[in-house]
N, C-alpha and C positions, 0 to 999 in steps of 0.2 A: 458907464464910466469904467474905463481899464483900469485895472487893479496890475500893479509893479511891485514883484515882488525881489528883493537883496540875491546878487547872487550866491552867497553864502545858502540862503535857503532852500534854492535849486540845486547846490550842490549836494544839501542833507535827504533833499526829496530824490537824489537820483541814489541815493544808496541804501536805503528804505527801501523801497518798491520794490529791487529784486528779494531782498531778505522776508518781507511779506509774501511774496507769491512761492520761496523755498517753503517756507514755512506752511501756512493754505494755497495746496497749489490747485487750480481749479484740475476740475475733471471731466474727459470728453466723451466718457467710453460708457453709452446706460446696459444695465443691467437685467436682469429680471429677479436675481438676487437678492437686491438691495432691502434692507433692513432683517433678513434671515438671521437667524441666530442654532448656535448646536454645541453641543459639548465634545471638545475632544473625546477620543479613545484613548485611554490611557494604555501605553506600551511600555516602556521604560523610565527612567531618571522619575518619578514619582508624579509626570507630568498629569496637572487636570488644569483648565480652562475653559471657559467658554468664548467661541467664536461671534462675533458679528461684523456681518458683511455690509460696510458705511456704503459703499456706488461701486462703479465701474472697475475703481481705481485703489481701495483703500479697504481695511476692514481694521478690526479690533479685536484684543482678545482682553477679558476681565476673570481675577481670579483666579492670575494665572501663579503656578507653579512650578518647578522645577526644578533637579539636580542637574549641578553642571554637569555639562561634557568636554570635549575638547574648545578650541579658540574659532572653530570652523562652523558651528552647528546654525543652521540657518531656518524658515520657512522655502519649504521645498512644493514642487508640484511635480506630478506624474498620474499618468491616465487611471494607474490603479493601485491598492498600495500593495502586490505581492512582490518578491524580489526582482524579478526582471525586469519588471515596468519600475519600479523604483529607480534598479542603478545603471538601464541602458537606456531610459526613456523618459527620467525623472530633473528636474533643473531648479537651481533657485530662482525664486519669483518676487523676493524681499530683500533689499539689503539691511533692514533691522536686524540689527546683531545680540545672537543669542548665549554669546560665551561665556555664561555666569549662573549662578542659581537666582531664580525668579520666588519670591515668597508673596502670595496673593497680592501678583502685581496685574497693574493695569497699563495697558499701550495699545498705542494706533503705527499701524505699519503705514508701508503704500506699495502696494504691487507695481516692478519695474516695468518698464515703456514696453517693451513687445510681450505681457503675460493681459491675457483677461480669465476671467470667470469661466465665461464659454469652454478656454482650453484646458480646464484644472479640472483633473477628476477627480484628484485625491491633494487635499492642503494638509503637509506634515511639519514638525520636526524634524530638522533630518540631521545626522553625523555625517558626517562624507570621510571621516578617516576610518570609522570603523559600519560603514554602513548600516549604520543603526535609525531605527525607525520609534522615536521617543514618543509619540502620539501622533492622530491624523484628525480628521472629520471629513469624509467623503462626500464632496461637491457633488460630485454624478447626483446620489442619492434624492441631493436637495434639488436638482435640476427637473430630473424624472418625478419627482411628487407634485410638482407644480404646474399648471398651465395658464401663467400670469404672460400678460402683455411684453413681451422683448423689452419694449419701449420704455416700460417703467424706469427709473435710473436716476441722479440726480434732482435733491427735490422730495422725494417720497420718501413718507415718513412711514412706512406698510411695515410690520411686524408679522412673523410667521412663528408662532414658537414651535420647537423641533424636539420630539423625545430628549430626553435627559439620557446621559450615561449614566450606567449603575456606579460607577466613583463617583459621582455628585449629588451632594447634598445641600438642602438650603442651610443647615446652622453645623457649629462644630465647634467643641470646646475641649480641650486637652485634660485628660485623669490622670498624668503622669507626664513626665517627660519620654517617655516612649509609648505614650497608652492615647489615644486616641477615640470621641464618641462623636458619632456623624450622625444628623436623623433630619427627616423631612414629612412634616402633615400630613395624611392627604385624605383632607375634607372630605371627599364624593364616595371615599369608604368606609369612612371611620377606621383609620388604620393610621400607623406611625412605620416610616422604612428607619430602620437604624441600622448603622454603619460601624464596625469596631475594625480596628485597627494598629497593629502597634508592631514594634521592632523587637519581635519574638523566633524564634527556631519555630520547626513544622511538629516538634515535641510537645509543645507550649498550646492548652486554653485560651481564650478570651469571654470572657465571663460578663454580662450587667442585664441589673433588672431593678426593679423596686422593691423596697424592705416593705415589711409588714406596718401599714397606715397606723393599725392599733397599737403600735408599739410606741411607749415613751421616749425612749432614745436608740441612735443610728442602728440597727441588728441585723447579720445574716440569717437569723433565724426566722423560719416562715417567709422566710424573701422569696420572690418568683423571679427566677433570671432564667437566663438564656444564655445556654454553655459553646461556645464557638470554638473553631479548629480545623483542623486540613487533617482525613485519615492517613495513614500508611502509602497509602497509592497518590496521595496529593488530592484526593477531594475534597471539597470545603465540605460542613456538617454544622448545623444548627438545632437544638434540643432546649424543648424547654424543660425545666430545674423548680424542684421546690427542695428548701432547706427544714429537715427539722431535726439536725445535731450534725453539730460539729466533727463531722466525720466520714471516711469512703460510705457510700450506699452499699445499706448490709440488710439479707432477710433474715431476721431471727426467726428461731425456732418453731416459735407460734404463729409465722406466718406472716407479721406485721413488716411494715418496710421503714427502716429511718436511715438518718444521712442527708448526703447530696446529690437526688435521686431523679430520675425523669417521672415525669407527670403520671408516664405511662404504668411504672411500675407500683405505684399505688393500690391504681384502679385499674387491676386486668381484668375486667368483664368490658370496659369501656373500653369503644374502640379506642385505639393510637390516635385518629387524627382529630379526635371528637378533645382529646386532652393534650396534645402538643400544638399548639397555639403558633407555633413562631416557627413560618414559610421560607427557607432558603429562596433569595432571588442570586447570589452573585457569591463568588470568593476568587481571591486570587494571589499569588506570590507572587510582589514585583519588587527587588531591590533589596531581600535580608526583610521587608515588612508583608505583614498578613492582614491581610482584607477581607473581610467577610459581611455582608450585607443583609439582611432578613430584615421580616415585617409580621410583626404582630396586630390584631384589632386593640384598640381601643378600651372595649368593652367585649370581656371573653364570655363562653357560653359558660367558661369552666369556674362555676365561683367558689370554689372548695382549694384551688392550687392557686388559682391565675389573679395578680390583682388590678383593681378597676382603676384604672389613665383617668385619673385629673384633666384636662386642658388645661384649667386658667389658674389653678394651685399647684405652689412650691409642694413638689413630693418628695420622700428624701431617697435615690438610689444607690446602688451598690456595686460595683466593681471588683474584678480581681482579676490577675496573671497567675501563672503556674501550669504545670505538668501535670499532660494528662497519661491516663490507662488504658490501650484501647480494648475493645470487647474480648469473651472469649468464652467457650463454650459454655461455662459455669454461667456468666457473666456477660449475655450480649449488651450491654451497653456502653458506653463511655464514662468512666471513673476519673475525677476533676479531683487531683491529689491537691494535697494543703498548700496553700497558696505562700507561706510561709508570711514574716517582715522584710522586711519594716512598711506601715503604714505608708498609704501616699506612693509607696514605689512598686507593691504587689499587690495592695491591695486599699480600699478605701470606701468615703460615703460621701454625700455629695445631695445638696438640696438645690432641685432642678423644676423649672416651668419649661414645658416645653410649646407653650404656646408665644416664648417671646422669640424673639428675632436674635441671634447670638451666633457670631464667627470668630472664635477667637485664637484660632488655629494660623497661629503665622508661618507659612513656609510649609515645606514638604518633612515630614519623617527620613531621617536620615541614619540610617544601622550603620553599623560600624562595619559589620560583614554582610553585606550586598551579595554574594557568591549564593545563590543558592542549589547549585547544581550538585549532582552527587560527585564525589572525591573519587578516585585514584591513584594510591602512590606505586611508584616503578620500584621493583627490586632487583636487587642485582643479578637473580640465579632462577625470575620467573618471567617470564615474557606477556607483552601486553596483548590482547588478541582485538587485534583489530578486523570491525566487521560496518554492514551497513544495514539501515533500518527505516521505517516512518520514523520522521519527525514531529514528537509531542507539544515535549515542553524545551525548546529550541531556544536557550541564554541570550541570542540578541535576533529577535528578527529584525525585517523579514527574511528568510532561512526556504530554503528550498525544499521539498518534499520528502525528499531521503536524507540523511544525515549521519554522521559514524557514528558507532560505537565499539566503547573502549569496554575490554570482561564485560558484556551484556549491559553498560549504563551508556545511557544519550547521551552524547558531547560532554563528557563529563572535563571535571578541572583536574589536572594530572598534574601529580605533583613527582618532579623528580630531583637527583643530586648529584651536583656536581661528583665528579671523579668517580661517577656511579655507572657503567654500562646499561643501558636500556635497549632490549629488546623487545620489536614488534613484529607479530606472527600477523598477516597481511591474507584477511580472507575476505575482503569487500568486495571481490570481484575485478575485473580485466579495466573496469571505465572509470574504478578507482586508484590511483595513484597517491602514495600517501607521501608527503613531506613533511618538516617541521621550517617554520621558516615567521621571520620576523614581521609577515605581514599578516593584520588579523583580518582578511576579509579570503584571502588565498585564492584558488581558481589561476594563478600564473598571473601575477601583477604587472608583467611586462606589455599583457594585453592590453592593459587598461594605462598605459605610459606615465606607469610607474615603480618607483627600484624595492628590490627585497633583498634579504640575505637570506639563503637556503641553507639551512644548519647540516642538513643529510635529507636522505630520498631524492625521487625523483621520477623522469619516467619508466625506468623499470623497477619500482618499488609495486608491483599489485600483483595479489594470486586471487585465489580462491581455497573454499576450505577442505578440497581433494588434492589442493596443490599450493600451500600458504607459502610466501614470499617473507622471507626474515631479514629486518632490517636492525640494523645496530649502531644505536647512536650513545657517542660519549658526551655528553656535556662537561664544558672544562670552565676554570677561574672565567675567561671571556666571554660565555654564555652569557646574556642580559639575564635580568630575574622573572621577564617574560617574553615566552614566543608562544605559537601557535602552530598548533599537526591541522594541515589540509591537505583537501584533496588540489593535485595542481592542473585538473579539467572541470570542478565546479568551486564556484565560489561557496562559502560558509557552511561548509559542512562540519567541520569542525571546531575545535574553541581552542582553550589557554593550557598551557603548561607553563606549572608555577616552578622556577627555577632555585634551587633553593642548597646551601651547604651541607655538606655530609651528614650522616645522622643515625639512625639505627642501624641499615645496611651498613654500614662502614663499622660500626661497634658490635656485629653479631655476626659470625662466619656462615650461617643456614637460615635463611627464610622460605615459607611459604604461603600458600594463601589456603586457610579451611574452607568446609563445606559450605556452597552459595556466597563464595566472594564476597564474604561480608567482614570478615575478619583473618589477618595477617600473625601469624606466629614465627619471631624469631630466636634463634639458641645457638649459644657456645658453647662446647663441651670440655670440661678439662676433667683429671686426674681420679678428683672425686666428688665434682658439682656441676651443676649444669645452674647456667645465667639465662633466661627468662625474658621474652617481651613480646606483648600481644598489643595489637592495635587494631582500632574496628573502623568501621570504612563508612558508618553511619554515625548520624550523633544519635545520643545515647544518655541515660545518666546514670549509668552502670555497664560495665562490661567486664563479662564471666568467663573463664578458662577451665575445663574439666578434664579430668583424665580418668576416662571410659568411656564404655555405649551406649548410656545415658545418662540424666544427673543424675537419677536413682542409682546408689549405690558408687558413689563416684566423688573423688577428692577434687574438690573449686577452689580455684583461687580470683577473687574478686578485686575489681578495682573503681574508685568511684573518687568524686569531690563531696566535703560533709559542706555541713550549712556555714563554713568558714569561710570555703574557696582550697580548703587543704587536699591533698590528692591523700588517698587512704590505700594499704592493699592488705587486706585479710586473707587468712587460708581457712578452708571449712572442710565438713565430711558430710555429704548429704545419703540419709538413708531412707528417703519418702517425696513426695508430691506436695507436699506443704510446707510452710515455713518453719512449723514445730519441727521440722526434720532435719532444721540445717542446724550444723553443729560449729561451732567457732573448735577450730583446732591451735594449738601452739607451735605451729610446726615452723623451724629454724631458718626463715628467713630472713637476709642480709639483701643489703643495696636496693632496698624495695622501692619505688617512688613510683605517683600516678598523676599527670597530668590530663587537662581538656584544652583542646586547640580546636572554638566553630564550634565545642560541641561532640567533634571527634576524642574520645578516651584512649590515651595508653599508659601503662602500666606496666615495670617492669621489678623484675626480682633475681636473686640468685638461693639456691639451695640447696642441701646435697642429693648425691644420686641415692642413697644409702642411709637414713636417718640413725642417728646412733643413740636408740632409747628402745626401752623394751615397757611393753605393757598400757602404750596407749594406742590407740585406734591409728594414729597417722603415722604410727611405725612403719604401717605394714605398706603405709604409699613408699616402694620403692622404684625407680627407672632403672630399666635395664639397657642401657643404650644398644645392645647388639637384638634388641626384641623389639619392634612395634609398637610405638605407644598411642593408642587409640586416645585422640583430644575433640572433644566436642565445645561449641562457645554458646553463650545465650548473651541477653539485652537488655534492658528494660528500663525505667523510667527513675526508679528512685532506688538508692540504695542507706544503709543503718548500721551502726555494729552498736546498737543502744538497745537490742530488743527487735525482729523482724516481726515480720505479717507477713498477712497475703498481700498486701498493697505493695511487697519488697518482687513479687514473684516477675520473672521474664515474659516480655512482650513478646520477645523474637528468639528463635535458637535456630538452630544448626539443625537440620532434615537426618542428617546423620553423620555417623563418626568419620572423624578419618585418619589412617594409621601415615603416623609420621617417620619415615625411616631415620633417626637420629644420625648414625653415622655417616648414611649417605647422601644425607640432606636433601630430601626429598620426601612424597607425600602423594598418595592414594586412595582412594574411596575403600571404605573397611567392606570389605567379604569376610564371610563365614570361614575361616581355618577351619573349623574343629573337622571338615571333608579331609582337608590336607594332610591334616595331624592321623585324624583315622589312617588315612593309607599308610604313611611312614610310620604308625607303631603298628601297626598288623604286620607289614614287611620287618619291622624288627622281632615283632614277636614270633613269628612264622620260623628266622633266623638264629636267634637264641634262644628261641623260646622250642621248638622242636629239632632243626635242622643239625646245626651243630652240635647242641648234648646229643643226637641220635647218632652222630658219628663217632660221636667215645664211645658210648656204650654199645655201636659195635666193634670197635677194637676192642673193648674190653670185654665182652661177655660172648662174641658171634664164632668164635677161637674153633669152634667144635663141627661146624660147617666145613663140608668138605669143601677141597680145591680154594682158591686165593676170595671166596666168596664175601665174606668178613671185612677183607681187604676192598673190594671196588666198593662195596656199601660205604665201608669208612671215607672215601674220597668222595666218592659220588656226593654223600652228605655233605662231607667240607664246602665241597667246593660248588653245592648249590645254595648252601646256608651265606658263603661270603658271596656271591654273587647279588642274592638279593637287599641282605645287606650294604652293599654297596647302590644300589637299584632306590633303599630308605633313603640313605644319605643324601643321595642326588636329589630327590623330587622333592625334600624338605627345602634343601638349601635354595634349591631353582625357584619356589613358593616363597620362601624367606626375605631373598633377594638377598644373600650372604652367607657365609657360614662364619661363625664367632664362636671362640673359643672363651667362654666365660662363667657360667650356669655350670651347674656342678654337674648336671644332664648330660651335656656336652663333653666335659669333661672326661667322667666316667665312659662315653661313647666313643670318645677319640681312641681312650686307652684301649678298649675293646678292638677299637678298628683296628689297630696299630699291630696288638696280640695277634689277631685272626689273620694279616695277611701276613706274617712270621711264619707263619706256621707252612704253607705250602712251600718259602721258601726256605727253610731249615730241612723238609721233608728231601728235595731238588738235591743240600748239599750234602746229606747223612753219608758219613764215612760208610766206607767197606766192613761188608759183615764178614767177622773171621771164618775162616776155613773149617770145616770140618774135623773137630777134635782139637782147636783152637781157643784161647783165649781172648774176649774181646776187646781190642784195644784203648786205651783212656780216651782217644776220640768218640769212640762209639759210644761208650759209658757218659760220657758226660754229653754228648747228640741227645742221647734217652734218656736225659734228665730233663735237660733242653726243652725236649718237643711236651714230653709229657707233662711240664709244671706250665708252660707256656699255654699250652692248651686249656689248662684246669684253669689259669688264672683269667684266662681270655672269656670261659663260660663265666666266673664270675662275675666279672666289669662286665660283662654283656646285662646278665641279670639284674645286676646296679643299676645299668643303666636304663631297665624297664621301668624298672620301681621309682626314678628319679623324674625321666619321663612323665610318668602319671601326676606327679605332685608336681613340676614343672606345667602340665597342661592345666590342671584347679586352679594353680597362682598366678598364671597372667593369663587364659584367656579364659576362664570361666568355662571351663568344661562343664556337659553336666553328666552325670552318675559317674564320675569320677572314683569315686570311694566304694562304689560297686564294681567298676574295672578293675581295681587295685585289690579289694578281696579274691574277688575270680581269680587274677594272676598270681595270687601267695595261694591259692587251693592248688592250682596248674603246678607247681614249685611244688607244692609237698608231695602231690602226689607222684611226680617225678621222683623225688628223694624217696618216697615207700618203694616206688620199683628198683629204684638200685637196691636199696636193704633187701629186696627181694630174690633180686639177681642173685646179689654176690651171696646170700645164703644159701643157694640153687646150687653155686660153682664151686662153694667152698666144702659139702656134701656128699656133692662128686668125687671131688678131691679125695676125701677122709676113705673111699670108699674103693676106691684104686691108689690105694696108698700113697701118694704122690703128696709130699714136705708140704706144709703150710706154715711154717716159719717163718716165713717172712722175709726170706733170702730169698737173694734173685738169681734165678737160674737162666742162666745164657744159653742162648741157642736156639734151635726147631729142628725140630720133627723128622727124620729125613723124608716123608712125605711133604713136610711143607718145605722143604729146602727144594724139591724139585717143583715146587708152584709157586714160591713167593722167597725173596729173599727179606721180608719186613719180618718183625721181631712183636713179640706183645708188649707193649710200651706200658701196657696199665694193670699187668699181671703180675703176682707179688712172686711168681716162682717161673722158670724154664725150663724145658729140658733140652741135652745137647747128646746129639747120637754120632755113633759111628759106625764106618758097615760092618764092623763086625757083630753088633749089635747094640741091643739099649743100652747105657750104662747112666745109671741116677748120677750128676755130680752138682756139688752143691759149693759155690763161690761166693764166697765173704766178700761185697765189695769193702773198700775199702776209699776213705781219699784218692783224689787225681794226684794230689801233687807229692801225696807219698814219696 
């Protein structure tokens, strides 16, 4: 019997059927794949998931996760996942659209009409604006492990479980809103993998374990955890911890260990691996969060530290965030500073079965600062040295094999400022080409037909480091607030420059960078202060400014945030190795303020050059801006002005000093002066110190030698005492890098200079000596007052300035026997002053003895034997005599005033 159906109901059936087969559309394409399953790779945006492959045509992902990206981000395929094959050989395969964050979601795709299985080698995540590779699961892999039937495919129900990625875990339950506990059973070892995680700095522990069973209520005491964290170098580290006081791990005296202490340090006869329990499998930094993965047994060998896992009973465990200390020679371990308050946010307890089933982790960990590349900022007066290197820890792969570097850091984030000139020294080599340009994947985007904006560079922007190419780019008001320095012949070598408004450089006239580019010193000089500001190029939770050659014996100024968020800046006097040695000083600091930006500290202040106090210790820190100021910087984790410790001491410092030229704004690795200094005061000493008094007292005492002999000594003296002396001045100043007139050293040595070269030309201008049985004219008279006090006065300020000298080298550079050089040269001086008393009692003797006046009047004239060899006069002799050819005749002249 025919069944007649309305046509109204034919017309409902004809619009159904296509919406059914949209919706399950069959599939024609079998697989060998089908029913696989694998966990993504986690790469970026905090992606995890697990993949299953439904047939031909279709797969699934559960569990999934993810920070968004841009509006583009798709499932992508390519033969392999490195960069080349990704962005020249890579294609979407999905039009499920992935422009959103995914929080343990669940979806079924379907691979578009010309994609199968067969031709994917690699199923990712992919960005297509900034070529970013957010997780994958490598199809190849699962291809080549299998030798199932082609045919299989539609229909079969075949399961293959596939290794797990180390990001995944079967349960997960939140300790905080940024704190993170992931773990997974596994039966067949008696073992637990656990997984911590959280939106920490690379400064920052991750701490959990189980309190003590026997304890009435929640306690870190006798707790066995396991201390987590990433070293210095970016390695993850896992340790296990037993608690017995509230305190750094410390050995007392007697040899006993208490504190927050590794297992090991207990029981030193016991090997290390027999009492650290807890295996590192995995760590990683992706996105501003820290991951760290380890597995403990069950049931430990160690029942004295370690305690024994429950299964099927609430235990109650423990938790905490906080900074850590890393090792150090006293101290190879890791030091897990106090975790500080509030409850619940740093730290906590917590009654846990880990034998139930529990996910309660909705969504991916989302930090506020995702950047975790290292920093540098552009200053106006130091240039960025651009170089090339392997590729480590490369901010977004996939990333090609070599990659720049900015001052010795990997593709770091560069931060620079408007109206600020930035200079790059270009030694990457001929095949690098460096620009800044608005597009973040670079390699010349026109290849890939697409548009950029090239801010500066280009292709002749490349040297090498016998021949570096200097580029100089302004960033103005229209500069976005970000672009990108690449190379414009490969793609993604480079990364981000954060574009940002004026800022230090623009409010300090001199910057530089100290020892190991880890910290920035800026200063402006006025009248009689100098203004102050350091910044460190690491995060940090303290960062220290010194001035000397080391912090032993050395005036710091520190800068830190207290447990407020308040920025703090102290000034200290350190006179030892420990913290009993640091000294809080009072020293007159205005405009002080200390911020944290990421982590990064700076701190800034003004103070005088010159402090105006007598009788305390920080008096005597005075700046001399025309002298060298030797600044060293340290680091470290926690800073106090409630009381220090050892736990206050530097993580990190400065390899060595280095001398900042104030007024030329500029900065050098510190050498040894005190070579320098030796040569310029032995040449001064050599100078005033023999040369030039040897040439008065032969004009004054050599009189008695026959022929003009007296006379060439006197010159000859002169004039090799000022030579060398000038020969001082030069090698000091040329070392110095200026010469400054300030320092009372200087001072006294300028006068000196000044005096000494007077004196050749006064000798040049000396009037005519009267005639024979003449009177000498008031020019001559007052020439021979001239040359002779000029002289006297010039060995004085010479003198001065020996002795100023010596006390000048003790007070800024640490001479040493100082105060033994300075005795020696007062012995040298006296016994100079014995020989003149010697002399002129020798001359004056003579005199009494050949009758000749010693009254005191000056007798004009010479000799007629010395008139026919010299026409020079004795400038330092209290009497003359004056002849005529009729013979001797004594005459004795009253000077009197010139102006008579």
């Amino acid at each position: 019997m025919a069944i007649s159906l309305p046509w109204q109901s034919l017309f409902l059936l004809w619009l159904v059927i296509p919406f059914a087969l949209a919706v399950s559309p069959s599939c024609d394409r079998n697989t060998s794949l089908g029913g696989f399953e694998s966990d993504f790779v986690m790469i970026q945006h905090q992606l995890r998931g697990r993949l299953r492959i439904i047939d031909g045509c279709s797969f699934a992902v559960s569990r999934f996760d993810m920070l968004a990206g841009s509006d583009s981000v798709s499932f992508y395929a390519a033969p392999a996942p490195d960069l080349d094959n990704m962005t020249a050989l890579g294609r979407t395969v999905s039009d499920y659209p992935l422009n959103g964050t995914f929080a343990n979601a669940s979806l079924t795709a379907r691979l578009v009409e010309n994609a199968t299985w067969e031709d994917i080698g690699v199923l990712a995540v992919w960005d297509p604006v900034t070529a970013s590779d957010f997780g994958h699961v490598v199809i190849s892999d699962l291809r080549n492990g299998t030798d199932l039937d082609p045919g299989i495919g539609v229909g079969d129900n075949r399961t293959v479980e596939i290794e797990s990625q180390l990001s995944m875990f079967d349960n997960c339950i939140p300790l905080s809103e940024r704190y993170r506990l992931r773990w997974t059973l596994n039966a067949n070892t008696s073992s637990i993998d656990l997984g911590l995680e959280a939106t920490v700095g690379t400064e920052y522990y991750m701490a959990f374990g189980w309190a003590d069973p026997a304890s009435s209520e929640p306690s870190m005491l006798n707790a066995d955890v396991a201390v987590t964290g990433f070293t210095e170098e970016g390695v993850p580290f896992s340790e296990d911890y037993f608690i017995t006081k509230y305190s750094e791990c410390l050995v007392n005296k007697d040899g006993t260990v208490t504190g927050v202490c590794p297992d090991s340090i207990y029981e030193e006869s016991d090997p290390n691996e027999l009492l650290n329990n807890t295996k590192l499998l995995y760590g990683h930094r992706r996105d501003g969060v820290s991951f760290i993965r380890y597995q403990r047994p069950l049931n430990s060998t160690d029942k004295k530290y370690d305690v024994e896992i429950n299964l099927i009973k609430n235990m109650t465990v423990i938790w905490a965030l906080g900074l850590i200390r890393p090792p150090d020679t006293l101290r190879p371990y890791y030091l897990p500073q106090n975790h500080g308050g509030p409850i619940e946010t740093n730290y906590g307890f917590l009654t846990l079965n880990i034998s139930q089933k529990i996910d309660l982790c909705t969504g991916p960990l989302n930090a506020e600062d995702k950047e975790d590349q290292e920093r540098v900022t552009a200053e106006r007066s130091t240039p960025l040295i651009v170089t090339s290197g392997q590729a480590f820890h490369y901010p977004n792969p996939p990333n090609p094999n070599k990659v720049l570097y900015i001052n010795k850091k990997e593709a770091p984030l560069v931060q620079v400022e408007r109206g600020v000139p930035v200079t790059f020294s270009i030694e990457a080599g001929h095949d690098v080409s460096l620009y800044i340009t608005s597009d973040p994947i670079g390699g010349n985007a026109t290849l890939r037909n697409k548009s950029e904006i090239i801010y500066s560079g280009g292709p002749d922007s490349h040297g090498v480091v016998a021949n570096p190419n200097e580029l100089i780019w302004l960033p103005d008001r229209n500069t976005p607030d970000q672009v990108y320095y690449q190379n414009l012949y490969e793609q993604k070598m480079g990364w981000k420059i954060r574009v940002v408004d004026g800022g230090l450089s623009d409010m300090y006239n001199n910057s530089v960078l100290l020892d190991d580019q880890q910290v920035t010193l800026f200063w402006t000089l006025s009248q009689d202060s100098i203004s102050i500001a350091v910044r460190g190029e690491k995060k940090s939770g303290y960062l220290a400014l010194g001035f000397g050659t080391e912090m032993r014996n050395s005036f710091a100024y520190v800068g830190w945030m207290d447990k407020n968020g308040t920025g703090r800046v102290n000034s200290y006097y350190i006179d030892g190795k420990s913290s009993e040695f640091i000294h809080k000083t009072s020293e007159n600091l205005t405009y002080s303020r200390c911020k944290s930006e990421n982590g990064i500290i700076t701190f800034e202040f003004t103070r005088p050059l010159n402090p105006l106090c007598k009788g305390e210790i920080h008096c005597k820190n005075i700046i001399d801006p025309t002298t060298p100021l030797k600044v060293i910087w340290a680091m470290g984790a926690q800073w106090t002005d409630l009381g220090l410790t050892d736990n206050n001491m530097h993580s990190v410092t400065s390899s060595r000093p280095v001398r900042v030229l104030l007024l030329r704004g500029s900065a050098e690795a510190e050498q040894d002066l005190r070579p320098v200094l030796a040569v310029h005061g032995f040449m001064m000493f050599v100078a005033w110190g023999f040369l030039l008094p040897g040439g008065v007292l032969a004009a004054r005492y050599l009189k008695h030698l026959k022929g003009d002999g007296w006379f060439q000594t006197h010159v000859y003296l002169q004039y090799s005492g000022i030579a060398i002396m000038l020969l001082g001045v030069l090698f000091a100043a040329a070392e110095l890098r200026g010469f400054f007139i300030s320092s009372l050293h200087v001072k006294f040595g300028v006068v000196a200079l000044i005096l000494a070269f007077i004196q050749p030309l006064n000798a040049y201008l000396r009037p005519k000596k009267p005639e024979s049985g003449q009177l000498a004219s008031s020019q001559r008279v007052f020439w021979e007052y001239l040359h002779i006090y000029t002289g006297r006065t010039a060995v004085l300020a010479g003198t001065v300035a020996l002795f100023t000298g010596m006390k000048h080298l003790g007070n800024r550079y640490g001479g040493e026997n100082v105060e033994g050089l300075t005795w020696a040269l007062i012995f040298w001086i006296l016994a100079g002053f014995g020989l003149v008393v010697y002399l002129e009692y020798v001359e004056r003797k003579q005199r009494r003895e050949t009758g000749i006046s010693i009254t005191g009047n000056w007798i004009l004239g010479n000799s007629e034997e010395e008139e026919e060899e010299s026409d020079e006069v004795d400038l330092l002799g209290t009497n003359r005599r004056m002849s005529s050819k009729d013979g001797d005749v004594v005459m004795e002249v009253q000077l009197e005033p010139i102006n008579r």
